[in-house]
N, C-alpha and C positions, 0 to 999 in steps of 0.2 A: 249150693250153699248147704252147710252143716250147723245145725242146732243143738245146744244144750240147753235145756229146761230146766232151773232151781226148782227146790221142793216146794217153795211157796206157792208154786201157780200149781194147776191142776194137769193132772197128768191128762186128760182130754186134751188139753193145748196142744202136747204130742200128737196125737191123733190128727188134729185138726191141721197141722201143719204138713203131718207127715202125708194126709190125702191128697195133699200138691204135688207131691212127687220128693219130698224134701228128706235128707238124711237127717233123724232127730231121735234126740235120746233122753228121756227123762231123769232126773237123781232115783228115780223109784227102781231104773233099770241098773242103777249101780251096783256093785256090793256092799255099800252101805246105805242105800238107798235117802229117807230121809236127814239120817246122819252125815252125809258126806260132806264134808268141809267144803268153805269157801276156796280155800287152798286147790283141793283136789279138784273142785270146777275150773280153776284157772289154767292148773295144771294138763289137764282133759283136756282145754279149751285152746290147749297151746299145740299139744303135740297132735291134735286131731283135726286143727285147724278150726274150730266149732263155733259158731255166734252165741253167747251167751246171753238168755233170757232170763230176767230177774227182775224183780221189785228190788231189790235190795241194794242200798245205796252205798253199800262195802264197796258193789262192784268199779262206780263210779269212781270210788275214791282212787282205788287200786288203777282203774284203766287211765286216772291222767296222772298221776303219781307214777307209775310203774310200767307202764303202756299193756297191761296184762288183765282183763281178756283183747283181744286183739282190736276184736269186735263186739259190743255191745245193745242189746235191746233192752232197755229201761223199761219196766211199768209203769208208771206212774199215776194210775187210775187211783188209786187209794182202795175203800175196801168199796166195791160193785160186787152185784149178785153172779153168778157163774156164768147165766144164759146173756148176761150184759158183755161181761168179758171176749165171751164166743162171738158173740158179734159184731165188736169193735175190733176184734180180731181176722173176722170172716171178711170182713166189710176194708179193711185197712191191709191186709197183706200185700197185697200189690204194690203199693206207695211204701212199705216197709223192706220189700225187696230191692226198689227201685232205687231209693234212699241210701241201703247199703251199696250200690255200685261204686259211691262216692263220698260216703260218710262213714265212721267206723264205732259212732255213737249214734243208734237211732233210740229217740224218743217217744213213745205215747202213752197220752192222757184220757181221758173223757171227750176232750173236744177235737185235739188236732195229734198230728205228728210232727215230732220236729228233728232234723237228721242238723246231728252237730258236726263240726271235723273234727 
């Protein structure tokens, strides 16, 4: 699996993800870095085959309107502290990879995951 990281979350996420063994790329490694359009995530997201991580609920709009990113990881925590994020992250990757085998919309919150189709 390949990831794209939006500029809202932190570029750690990358790291954190990418210590799995995972191909990931943050907007900060773009050339426009926190500038790059939603556009150009989709775009990326398309021709690189990428799962796209966001808060950002453009994504959602676009991926059942338009079926574009292909793959989507929703955030949906709202605003949590950094060290909270990392380990809802640390603690949840597994059940978020899993969830992708079969779902092309994964979701998480604060409390759960939920893989959509």
């Amino acid at each position: 699996m390949k990831f794209l990281i939006d500029a809202q979350l932190l570029y750690g996420l990358k790291l954190l993800i990418a210590s799995s063994g995972f191909d990931v790329i943050h907007t900060d490694d773009l050339p426009d870095k926190e500038r790059t359009t939603d556009n150009q995530i989709r775009r990326i997201s398309l021709n690189e085959n990428r799962i796209v991580v966001s808060k950002d609920a453009d994504f959602v709009d676009s991926f059942y309107v338009q079926g574009i990113p292909k793959q989507l990881l929703l955030i949906s925590t709202g605003n949590i502290r950094n060290k909270e994020l990392y380990s809802l992250f640390k603690a949840n990757l597994p059940k978020i990879l899993d969830l992708f085998s079969h779902c092309a919309l994964v979701e998480m919150n604060n409390d759960e995951i939920i893989g959509h189709e």
